[in-house]
N, C-alpha and C positions, 0 to 999 in steps of 0.2 A: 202632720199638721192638719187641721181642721179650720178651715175658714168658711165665708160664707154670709149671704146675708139671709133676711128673712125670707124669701122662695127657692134658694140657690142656696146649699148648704155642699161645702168640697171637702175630700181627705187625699193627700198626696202625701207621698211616701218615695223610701228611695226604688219604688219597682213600678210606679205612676200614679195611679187618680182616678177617684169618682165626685160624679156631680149628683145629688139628691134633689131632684126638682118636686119638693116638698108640695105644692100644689097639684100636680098630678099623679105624686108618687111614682117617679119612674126613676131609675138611677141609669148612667152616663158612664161606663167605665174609657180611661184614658190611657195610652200608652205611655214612655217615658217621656217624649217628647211634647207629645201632647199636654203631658199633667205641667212641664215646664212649660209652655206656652202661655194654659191658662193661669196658673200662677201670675205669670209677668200682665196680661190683661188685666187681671184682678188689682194689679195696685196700680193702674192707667198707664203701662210701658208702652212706647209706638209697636206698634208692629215691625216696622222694618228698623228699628234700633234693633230687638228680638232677633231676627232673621239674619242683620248682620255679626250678631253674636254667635250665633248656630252656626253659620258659615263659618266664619274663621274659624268653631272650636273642629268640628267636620271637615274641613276642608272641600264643601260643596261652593258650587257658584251660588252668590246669594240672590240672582235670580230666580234661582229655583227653589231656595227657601222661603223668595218672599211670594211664590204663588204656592206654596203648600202652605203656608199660613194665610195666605187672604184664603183657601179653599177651606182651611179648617176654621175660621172665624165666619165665613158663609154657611155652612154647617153647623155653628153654633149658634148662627142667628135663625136658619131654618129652623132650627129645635128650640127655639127658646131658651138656650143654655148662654149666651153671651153676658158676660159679667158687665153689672150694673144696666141691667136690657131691662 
């Protein structure tokens, strides 16, 4: 699937995701987790609704998912990759 808006163009698949940040030309590649995360960013999901979802399907504490996603959305804000940024 290929979503995206005009400076931010994504493709996720079932083996993860890239982001084409059209104005600089540089591409993003995402792991599985990852490309699921930005996905659910993309259509405005909270993050920690995400995080509690990951945890239950994992069986991780969702503490700990929900600082590997605030650390990967810090990182997508460093890079200019946060959806609708």
């Amino acid at each position: 699937m290929i979503t995206g808006n005009a400076r931010l163009q994504s493709m996720v698949d079932q083996h993860g995701g890239a982001i084409l940040d059209v104005q600089c030309g540089t591409i993003s590649t995402l792991n599985l987790t990852g490309a699921r995360v930005w996905q659910a960013l993309e259509l405005g999901r909270d993050p920690d609704v995400i995080a509690a979802e990951i945890a239950c399907e994992t069986g991780q504490l969702v503490e700990e998912v929900v600082e590997d996603i605030r650390k990967f959305i810090e990182a997508l804000r460093s890079n200019n990759l946060y959806p609708g940024q």
